[in-house]
PQR file of N, CA, C, O and H, with PARSE charges and radii, in Angstrom:
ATOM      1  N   UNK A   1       1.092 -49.988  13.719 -0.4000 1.5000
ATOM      2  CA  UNK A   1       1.786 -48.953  14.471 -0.0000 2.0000
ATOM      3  C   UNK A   1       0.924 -48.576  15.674  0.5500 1.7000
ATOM      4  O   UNK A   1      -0.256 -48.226  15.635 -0.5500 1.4000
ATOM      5  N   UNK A   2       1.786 -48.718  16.862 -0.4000 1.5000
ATOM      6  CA  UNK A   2       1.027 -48.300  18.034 -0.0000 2.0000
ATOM      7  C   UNK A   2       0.580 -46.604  18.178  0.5500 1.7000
ATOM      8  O   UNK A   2       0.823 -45.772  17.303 -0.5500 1.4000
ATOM      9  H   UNK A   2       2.744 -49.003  16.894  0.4000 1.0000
ATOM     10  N   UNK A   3      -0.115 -46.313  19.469 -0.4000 1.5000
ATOM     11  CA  UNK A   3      -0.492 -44.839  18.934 -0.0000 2.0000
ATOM     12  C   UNK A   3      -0.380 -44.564  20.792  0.5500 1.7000
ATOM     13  O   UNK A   3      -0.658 -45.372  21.678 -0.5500 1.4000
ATOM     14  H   UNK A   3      -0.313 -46.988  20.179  0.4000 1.0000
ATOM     15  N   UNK A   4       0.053 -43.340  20.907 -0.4000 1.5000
ATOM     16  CA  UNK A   4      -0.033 -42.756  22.112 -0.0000 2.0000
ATOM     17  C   UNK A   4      -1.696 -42.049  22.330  0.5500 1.7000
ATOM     18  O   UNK A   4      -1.877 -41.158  21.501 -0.5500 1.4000
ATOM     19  H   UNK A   4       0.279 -42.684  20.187  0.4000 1.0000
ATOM     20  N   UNK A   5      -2.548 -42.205  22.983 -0.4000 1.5000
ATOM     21  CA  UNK A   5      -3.550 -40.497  22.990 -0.0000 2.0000
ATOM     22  C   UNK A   5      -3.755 -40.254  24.269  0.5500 1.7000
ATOM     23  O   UNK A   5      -4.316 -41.013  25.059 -0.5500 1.4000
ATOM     24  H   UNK A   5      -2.402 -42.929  23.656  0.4000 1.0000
ATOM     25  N   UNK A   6      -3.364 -39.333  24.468 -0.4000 1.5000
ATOM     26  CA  UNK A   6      -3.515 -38.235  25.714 -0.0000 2.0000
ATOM     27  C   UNK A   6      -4.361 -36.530  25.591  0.5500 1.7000
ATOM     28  O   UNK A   6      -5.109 -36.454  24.616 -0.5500 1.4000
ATOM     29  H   UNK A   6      -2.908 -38.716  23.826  0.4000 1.0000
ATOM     30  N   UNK A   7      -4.325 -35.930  26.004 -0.4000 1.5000
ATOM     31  CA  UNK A   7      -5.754 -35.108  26.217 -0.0000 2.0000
ATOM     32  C   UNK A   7      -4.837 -33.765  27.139  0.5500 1.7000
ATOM     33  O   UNK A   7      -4.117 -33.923  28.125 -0.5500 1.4000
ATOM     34  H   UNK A   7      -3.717 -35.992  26.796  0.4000 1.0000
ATOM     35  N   UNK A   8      -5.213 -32.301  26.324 -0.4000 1.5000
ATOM     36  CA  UNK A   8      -5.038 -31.252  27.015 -0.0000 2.0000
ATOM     37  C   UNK A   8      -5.817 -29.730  27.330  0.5500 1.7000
ATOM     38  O   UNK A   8      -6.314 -28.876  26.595 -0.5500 1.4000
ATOM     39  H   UNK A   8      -5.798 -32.173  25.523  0.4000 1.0000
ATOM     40  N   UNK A   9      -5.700 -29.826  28.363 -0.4000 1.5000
ATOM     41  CA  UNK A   9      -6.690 -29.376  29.123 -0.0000 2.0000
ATOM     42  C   UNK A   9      -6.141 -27.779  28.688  0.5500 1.7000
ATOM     43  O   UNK A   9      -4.948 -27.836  28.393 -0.5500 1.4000
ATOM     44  H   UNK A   9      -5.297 -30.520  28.960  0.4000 1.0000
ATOM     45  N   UNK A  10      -6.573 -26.704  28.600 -0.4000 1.5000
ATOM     46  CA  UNK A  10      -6.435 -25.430  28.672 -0.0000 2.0000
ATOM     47  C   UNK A  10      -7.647 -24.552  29.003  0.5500 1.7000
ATOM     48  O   UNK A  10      -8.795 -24.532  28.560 -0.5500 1.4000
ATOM     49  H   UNK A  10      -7.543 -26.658  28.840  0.4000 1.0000
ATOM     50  N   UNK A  11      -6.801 -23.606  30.226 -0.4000 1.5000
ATOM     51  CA  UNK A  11      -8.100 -22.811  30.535 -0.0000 2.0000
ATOM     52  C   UNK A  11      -7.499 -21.383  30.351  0.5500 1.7000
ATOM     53  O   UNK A  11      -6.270 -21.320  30.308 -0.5500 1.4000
ATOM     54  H   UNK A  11      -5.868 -23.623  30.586  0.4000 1.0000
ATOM     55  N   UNK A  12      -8.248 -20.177  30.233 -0.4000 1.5000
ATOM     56  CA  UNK A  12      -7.534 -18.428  29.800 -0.0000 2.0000
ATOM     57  C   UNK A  12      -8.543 -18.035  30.651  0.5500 1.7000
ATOM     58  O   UNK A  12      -9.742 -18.313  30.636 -0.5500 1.4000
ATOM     59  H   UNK A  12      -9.246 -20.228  30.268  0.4000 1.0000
ATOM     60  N   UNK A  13      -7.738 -17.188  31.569 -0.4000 1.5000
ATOM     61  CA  UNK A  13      -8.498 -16.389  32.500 -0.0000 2.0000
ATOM     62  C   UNK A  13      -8.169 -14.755  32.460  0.5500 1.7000
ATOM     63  O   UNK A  13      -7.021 -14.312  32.400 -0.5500 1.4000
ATOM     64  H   UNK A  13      -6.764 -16.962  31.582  0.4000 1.0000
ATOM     65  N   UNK A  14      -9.239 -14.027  32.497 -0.4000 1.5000
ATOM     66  CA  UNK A  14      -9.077 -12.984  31.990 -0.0000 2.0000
ATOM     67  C   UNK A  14      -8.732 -12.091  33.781  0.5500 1.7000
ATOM     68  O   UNK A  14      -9.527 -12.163  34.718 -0.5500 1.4000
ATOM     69  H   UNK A  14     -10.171 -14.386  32.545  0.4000 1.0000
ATOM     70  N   UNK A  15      -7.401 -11.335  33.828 -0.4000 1.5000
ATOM     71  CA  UNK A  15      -7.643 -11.475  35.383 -0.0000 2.0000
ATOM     72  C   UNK A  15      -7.661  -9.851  35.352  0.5500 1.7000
ATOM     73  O   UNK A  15      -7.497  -9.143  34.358 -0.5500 1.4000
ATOM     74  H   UNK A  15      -6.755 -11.276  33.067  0.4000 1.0000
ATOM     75  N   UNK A  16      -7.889  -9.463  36.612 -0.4000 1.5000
ATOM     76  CA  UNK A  16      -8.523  -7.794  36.627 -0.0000 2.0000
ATOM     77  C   UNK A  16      -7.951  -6.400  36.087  0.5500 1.7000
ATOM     78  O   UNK A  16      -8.410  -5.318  35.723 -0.5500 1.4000
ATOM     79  H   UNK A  16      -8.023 -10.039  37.419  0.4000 1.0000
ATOM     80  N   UNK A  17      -6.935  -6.897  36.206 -0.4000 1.5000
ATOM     81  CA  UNK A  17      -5.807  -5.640  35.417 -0.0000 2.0000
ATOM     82  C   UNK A  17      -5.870  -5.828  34.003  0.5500 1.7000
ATOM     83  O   UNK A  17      -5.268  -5.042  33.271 -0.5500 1.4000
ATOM     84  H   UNK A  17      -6.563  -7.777  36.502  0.4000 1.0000
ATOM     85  N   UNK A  18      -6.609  -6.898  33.476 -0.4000 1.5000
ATOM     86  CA  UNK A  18      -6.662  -6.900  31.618 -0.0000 2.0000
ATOM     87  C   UNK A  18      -6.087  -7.642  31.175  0.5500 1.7000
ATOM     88  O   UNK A  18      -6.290  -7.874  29.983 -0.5500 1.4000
ATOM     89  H   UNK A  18      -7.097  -7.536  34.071  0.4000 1.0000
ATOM     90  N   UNK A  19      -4.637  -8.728  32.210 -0.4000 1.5000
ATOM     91  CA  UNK A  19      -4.039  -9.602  31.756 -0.0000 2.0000
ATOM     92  C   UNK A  19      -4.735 -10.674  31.257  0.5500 1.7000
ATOM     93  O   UNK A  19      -5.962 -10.669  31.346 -0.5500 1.4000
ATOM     94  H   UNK A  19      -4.472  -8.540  33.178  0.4000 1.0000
ATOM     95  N   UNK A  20      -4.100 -11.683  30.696 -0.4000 1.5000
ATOM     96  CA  UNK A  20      -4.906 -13.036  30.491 -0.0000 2.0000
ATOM     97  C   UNK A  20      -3.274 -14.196  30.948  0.5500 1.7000
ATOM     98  O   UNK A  20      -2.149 -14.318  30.463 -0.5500 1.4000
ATOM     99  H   UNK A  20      -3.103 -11.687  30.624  0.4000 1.0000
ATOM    100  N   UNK A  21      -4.009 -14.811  32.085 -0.4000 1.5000
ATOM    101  CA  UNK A  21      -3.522 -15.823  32.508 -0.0000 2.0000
ATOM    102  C   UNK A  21      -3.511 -17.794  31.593  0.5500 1.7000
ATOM    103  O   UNK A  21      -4.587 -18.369  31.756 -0.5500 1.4000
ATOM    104  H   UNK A  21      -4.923 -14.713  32.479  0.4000 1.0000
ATOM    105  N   UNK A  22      -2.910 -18.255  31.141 -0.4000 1.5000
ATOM    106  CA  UNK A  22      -3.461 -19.257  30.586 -0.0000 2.0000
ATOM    107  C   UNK A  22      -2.479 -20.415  31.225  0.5500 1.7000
ATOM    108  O   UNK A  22      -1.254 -20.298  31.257 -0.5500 1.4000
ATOM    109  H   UNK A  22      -2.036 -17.787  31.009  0.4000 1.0000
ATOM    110  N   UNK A  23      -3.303 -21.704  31.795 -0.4000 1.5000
ATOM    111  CA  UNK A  23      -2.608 -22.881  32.170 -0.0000 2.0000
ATOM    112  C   UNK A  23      -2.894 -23.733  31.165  0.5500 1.7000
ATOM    113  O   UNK A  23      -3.731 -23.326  30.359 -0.5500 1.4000
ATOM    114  H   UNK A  23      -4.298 -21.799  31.769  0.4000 1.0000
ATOM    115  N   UNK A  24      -2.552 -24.528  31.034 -0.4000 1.5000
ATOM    116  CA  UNK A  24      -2.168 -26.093  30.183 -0.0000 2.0000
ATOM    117  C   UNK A  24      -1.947 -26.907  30.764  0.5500 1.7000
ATOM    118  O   UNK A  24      -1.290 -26.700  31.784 -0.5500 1.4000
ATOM    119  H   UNK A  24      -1.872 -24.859  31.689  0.4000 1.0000
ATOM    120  N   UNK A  25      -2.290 -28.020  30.502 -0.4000 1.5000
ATOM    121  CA  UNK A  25      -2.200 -29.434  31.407 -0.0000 2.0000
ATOM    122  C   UNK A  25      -1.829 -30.236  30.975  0.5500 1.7000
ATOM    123  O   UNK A  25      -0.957 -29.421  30.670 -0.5500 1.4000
ATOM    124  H   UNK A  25      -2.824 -28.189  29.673  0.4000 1.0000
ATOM    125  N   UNK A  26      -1.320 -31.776  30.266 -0.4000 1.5000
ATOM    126  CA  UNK A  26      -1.241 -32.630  29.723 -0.0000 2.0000
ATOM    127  C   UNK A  26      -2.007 -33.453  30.901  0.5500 1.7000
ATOM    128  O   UNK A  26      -1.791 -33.368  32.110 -0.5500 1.4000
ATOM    129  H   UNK A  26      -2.028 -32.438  30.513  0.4000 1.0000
ATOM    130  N   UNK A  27      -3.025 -34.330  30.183 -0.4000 1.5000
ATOM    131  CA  UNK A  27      -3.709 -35.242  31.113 -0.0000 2.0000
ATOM    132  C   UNK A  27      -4.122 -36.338  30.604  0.5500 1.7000
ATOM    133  O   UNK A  27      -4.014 -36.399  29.379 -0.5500 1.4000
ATOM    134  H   UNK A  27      -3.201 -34.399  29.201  0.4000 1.0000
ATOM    135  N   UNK A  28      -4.717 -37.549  31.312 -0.4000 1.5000
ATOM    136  CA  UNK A  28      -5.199 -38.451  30.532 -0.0000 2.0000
ATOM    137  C   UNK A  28      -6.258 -39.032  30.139  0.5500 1.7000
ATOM    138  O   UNK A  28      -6.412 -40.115  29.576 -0.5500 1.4000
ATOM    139  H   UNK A  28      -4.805 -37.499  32.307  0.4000 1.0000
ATOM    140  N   UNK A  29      -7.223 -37.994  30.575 -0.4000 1.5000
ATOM    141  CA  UNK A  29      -8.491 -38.160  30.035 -0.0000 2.0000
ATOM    142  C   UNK A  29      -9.334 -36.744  30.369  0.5500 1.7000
ATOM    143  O   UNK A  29      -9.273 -36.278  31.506 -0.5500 1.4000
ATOM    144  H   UNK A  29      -7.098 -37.113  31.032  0.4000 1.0000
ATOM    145  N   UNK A  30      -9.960 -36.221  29.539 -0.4000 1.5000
ATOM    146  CA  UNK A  30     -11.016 -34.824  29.873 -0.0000 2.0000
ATOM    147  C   UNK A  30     -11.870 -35.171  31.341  0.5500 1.7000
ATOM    148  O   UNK A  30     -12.093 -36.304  31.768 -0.5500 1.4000
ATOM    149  H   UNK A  30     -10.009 -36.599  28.615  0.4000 1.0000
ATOM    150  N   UNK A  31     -12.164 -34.234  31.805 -0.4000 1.5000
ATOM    151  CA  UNK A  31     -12.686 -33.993  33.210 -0.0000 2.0000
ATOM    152  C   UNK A  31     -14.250 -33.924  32.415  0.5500 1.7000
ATOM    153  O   UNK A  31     -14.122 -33.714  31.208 -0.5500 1.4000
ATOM    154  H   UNK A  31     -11.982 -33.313  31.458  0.4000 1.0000
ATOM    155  N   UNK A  32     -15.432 -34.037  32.797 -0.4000 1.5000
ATOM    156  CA  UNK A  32     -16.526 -34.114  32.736 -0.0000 2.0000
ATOM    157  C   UNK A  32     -16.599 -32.238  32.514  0.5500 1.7000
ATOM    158  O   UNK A  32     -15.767 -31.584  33.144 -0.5500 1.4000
ATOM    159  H   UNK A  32     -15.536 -34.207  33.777  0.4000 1.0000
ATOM    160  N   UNK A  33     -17.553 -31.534  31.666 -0.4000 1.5000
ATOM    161  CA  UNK A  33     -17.461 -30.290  31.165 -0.0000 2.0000
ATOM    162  C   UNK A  33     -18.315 -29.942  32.453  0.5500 1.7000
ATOM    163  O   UNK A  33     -17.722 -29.050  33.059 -0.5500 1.4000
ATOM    164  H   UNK A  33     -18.228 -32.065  31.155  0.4000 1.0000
ATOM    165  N   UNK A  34     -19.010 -30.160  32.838 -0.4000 1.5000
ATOM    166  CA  UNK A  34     -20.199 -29.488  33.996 -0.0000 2.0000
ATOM    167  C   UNK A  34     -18.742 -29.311  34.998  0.5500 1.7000
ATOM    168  O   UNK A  34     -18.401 -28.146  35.203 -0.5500 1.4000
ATOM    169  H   UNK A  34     -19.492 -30.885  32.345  0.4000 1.0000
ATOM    170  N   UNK A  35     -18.175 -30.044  35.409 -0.4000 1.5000
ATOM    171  CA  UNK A  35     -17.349 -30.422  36.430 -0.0000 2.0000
ATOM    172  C   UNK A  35     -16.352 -29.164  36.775  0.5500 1.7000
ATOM    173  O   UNK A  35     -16.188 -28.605  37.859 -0.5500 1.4000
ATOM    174  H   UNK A  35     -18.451 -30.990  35.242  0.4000 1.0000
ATOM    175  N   UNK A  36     -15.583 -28.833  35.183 -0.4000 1.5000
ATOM    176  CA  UNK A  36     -14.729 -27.547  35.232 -0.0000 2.0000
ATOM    177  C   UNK A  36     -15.044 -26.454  35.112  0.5500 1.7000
ATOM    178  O   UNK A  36     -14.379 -25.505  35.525 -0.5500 1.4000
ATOM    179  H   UNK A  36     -15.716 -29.288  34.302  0.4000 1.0000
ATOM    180  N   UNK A  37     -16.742 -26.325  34.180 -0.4000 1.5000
ATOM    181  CA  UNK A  37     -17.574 -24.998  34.603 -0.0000 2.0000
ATOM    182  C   UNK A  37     -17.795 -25.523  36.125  0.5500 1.7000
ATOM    183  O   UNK A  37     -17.311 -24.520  36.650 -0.5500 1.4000
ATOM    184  H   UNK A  37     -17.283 -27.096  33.844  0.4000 1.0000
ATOM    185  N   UNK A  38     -18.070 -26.135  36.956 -0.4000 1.5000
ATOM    186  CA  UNK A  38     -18.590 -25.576  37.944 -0.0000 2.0000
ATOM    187  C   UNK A  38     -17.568 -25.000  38.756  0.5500 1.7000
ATOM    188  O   UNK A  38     -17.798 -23.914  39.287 -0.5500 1.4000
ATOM    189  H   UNK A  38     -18.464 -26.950  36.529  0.4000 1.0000
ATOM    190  N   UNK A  39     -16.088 -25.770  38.991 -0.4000 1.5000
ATOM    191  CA  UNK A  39     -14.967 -25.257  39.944 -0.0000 2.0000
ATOM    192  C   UNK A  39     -14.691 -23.846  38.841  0.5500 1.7000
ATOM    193  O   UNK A  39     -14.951 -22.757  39.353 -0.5500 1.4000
ATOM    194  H   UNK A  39     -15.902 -26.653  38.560  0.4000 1.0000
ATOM    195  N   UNK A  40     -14.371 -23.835  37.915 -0.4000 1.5000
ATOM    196  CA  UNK A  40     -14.113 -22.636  37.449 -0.0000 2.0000
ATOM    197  C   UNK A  40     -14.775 -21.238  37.421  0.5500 1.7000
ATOM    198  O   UNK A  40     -14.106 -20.205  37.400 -0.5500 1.4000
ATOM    199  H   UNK A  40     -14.159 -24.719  37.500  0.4000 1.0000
ATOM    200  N   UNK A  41     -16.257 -21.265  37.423 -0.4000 1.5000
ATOM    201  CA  UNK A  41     -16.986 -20.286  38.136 -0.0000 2.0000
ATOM    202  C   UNK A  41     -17.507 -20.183  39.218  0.5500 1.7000
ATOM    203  O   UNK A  41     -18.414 -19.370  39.394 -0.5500 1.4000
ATOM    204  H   UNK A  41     -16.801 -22.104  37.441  0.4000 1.0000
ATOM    205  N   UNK A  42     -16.984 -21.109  40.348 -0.4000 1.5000
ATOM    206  CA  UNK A  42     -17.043 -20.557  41.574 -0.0000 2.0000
ATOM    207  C   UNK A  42     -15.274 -19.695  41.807  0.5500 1.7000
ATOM    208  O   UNK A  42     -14.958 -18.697  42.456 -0.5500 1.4000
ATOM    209  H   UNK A  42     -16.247 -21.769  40.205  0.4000 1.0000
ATOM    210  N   UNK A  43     -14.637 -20.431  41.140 -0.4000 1.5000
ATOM    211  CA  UNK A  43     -13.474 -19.424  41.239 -0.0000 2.0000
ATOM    212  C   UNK A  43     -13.249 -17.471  40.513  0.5500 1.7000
ATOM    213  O   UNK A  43     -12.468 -16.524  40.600 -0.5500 1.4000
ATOM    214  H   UNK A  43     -14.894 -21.242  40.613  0.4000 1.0000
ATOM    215  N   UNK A  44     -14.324 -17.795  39.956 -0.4000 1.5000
ATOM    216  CA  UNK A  44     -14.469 -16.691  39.420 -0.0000 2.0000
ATOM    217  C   UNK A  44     -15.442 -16.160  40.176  0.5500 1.7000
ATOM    218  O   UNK A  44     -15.085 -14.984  40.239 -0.5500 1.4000
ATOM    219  H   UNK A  44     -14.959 -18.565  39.886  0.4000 1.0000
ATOM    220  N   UNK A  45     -16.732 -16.277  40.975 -0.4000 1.5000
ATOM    221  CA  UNK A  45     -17.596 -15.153  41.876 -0.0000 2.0000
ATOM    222  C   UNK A  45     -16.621 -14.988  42.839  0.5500 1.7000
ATOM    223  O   UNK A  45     -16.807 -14.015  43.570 -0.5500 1.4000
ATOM    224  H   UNK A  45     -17.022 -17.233  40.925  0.4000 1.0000
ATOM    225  N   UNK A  46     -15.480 -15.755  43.091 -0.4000 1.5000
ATOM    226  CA  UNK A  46     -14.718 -15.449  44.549 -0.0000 2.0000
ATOM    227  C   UNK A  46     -14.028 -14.384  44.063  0.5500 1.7000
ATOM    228  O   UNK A  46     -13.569 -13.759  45.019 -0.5500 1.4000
ATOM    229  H   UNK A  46     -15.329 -16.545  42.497  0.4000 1.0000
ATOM    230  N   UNK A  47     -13.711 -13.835  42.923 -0.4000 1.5000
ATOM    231  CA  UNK A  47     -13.199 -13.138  42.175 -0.0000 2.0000
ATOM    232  C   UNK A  47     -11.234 -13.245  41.820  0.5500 1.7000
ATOM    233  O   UNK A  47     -10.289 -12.459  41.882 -0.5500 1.4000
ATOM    234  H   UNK A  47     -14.084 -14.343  42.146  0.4000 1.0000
ATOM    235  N   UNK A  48     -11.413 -14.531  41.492 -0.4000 1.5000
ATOM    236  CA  UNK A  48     -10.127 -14.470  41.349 -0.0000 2.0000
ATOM    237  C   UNK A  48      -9.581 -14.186  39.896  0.5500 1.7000
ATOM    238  O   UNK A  48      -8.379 -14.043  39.673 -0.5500 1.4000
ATOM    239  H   UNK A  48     -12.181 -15.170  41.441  0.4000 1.0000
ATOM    240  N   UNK A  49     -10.699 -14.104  38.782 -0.4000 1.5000
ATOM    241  CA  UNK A  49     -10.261 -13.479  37.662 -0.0000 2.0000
ATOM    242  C   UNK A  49     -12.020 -13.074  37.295  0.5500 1.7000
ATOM    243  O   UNK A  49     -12.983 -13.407  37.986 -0.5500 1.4000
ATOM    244  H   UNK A  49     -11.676 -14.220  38.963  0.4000 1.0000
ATOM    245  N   UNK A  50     -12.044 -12.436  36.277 -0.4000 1.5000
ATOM    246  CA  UNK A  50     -13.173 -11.585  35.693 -0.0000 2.0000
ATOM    247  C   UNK A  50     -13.861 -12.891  34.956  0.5500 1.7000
ATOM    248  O   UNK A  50     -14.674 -13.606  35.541 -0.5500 1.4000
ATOM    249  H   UNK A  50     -11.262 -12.165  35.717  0.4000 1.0000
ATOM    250  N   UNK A  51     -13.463 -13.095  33.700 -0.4000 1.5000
ATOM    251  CA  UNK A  51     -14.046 -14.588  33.126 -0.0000 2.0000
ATOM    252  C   UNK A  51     -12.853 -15.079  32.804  0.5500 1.7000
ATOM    253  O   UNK A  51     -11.686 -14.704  32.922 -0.5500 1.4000
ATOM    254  H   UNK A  51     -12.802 -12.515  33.224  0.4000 1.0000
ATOM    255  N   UNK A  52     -13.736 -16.550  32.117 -0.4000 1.5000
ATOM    256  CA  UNK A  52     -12.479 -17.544  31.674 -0.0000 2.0000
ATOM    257  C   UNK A  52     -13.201 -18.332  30.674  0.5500 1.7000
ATOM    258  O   UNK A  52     -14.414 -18.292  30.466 -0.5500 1.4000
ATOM    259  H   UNK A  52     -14.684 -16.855  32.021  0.4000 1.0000
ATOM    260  N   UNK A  53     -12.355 -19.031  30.096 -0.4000 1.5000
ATOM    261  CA  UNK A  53     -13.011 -20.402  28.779 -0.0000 2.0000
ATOM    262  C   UNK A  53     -11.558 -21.043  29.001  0.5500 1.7000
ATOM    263  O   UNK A  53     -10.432 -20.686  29.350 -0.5500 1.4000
ATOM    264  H   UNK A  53     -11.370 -19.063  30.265  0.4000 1.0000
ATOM    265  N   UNK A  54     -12.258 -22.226  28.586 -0.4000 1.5000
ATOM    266  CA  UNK A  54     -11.177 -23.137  28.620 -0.0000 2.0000
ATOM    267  C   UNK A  54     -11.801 -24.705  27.226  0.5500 1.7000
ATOM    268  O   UNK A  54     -12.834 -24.723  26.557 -0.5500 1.4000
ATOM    269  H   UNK A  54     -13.173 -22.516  28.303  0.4000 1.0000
ATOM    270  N   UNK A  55     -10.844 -25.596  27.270 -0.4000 1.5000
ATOM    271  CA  UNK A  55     -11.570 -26.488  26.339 -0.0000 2.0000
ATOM    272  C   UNK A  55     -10.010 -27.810  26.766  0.5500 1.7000
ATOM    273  O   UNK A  55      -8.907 -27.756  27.308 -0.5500 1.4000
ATOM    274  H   UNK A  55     -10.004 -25.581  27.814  0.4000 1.0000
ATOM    275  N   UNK A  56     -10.917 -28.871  26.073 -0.4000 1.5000
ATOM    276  CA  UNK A  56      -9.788 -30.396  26.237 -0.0000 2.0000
ATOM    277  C   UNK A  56      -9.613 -30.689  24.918  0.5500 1.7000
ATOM    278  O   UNK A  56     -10.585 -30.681  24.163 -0.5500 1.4000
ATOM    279  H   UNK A  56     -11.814 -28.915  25.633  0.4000 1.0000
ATOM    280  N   UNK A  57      -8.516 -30.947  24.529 -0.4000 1.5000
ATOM    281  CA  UNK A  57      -8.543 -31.573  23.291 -0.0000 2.0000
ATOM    282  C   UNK A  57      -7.818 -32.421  23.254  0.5500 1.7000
ATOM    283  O   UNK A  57      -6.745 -32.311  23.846 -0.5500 1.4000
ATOM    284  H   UNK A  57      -7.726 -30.953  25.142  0.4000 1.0000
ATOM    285  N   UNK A  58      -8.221 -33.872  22.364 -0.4000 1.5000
ATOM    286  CA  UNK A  58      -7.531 -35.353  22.092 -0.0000 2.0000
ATOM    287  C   UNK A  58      -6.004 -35.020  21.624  0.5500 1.7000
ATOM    288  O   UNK A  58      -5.824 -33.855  21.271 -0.5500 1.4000
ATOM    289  H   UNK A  58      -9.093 -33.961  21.883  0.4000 1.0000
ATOM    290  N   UNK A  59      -5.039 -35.775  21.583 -0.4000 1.5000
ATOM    291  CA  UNK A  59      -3.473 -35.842  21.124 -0.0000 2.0000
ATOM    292  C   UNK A  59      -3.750 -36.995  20.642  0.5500 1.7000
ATOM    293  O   UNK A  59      -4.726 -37.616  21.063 -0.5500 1.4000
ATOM    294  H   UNK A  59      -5.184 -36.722  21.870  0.4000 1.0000
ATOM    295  N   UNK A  60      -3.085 -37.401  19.846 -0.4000 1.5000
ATOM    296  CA  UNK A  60      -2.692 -38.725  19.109 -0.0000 2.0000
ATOM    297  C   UNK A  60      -1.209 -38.464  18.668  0.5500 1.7000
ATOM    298  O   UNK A  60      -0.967 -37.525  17.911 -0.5500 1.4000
ATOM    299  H   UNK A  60      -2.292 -36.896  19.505  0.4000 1.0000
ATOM    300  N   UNK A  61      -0.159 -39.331  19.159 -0.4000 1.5000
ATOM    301  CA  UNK A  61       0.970 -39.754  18.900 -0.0000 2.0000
ATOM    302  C   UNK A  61       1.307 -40.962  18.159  0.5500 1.7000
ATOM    303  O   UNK A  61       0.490 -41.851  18.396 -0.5500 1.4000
ATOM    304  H   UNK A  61      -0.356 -40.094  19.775  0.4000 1.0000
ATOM    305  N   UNK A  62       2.197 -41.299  17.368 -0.4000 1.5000
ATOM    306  CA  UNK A  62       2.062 -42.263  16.560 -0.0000 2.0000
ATOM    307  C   UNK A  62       3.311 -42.814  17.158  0.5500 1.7000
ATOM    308  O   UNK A  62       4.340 -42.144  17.071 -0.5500 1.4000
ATOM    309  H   UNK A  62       2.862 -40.577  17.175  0.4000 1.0000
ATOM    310  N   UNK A  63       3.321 -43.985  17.762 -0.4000 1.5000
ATOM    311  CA  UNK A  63       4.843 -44.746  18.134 -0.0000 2.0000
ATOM    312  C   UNK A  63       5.530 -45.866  17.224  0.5500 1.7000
ATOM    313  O   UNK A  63       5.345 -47.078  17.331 -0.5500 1.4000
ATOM    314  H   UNK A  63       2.485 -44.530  17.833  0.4000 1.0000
ATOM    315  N   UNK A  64       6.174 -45.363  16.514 -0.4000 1.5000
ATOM    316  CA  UNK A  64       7.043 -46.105  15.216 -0.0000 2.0000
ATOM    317  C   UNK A  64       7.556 -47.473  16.050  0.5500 1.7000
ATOM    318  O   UNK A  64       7.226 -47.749  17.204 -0.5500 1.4000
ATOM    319  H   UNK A  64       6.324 -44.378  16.428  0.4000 1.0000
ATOM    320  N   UNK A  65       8.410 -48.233  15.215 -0.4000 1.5000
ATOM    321  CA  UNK A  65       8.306 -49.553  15.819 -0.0000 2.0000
ATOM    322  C   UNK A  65       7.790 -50.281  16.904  0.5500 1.7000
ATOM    323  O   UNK A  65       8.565 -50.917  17.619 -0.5500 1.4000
ATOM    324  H   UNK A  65       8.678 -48.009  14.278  0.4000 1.0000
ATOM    325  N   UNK A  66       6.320 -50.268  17.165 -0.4000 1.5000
ATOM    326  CA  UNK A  66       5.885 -50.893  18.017 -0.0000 2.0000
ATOM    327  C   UNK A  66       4.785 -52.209  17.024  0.5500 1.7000
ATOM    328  O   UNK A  66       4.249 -52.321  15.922 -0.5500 1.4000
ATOM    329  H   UNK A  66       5.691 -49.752  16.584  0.4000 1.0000
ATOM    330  N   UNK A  67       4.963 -53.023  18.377 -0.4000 1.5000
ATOM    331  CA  UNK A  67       4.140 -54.283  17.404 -0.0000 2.0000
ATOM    332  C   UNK A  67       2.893 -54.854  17.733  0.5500 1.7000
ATOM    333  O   UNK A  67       2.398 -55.716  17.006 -0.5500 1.4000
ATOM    334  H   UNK A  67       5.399 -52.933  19.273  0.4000 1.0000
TER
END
């Protein structure tokens, strides 16, 4: 059985009024971790939200009749 794996990205940003903003991505491979701390906290001293965390995690799909 063939297998799909794809990878999703989620980041939660905590933004100044107390909300929490959260995007999701479907992607196809994780971005290097230094890479999204670094764009992500320069987006944050510019102050576009207070903090944030984020993380990638593997998918595995299982594709039934494949050979």
């Amino acid at each position: 059985m063939a297998v799909i794996q794809k990878f999703i990205l989620v980041l939660v940003m905590l933004q100044p009024d107390g909300e929490f903003k959260i995007k999701s991505q479907l992607i196809t491979e994780c971005p290097p971790a230094e890479t999204i701390t670094m764009l992500m906290n320069a987006r944050e001293a510019q102050g576009e939200f207070i903090s944030w965390d984020g993380s990638c995690f593997p998918l595995v799909f299982k594709k039934p009749g494949s050979v």
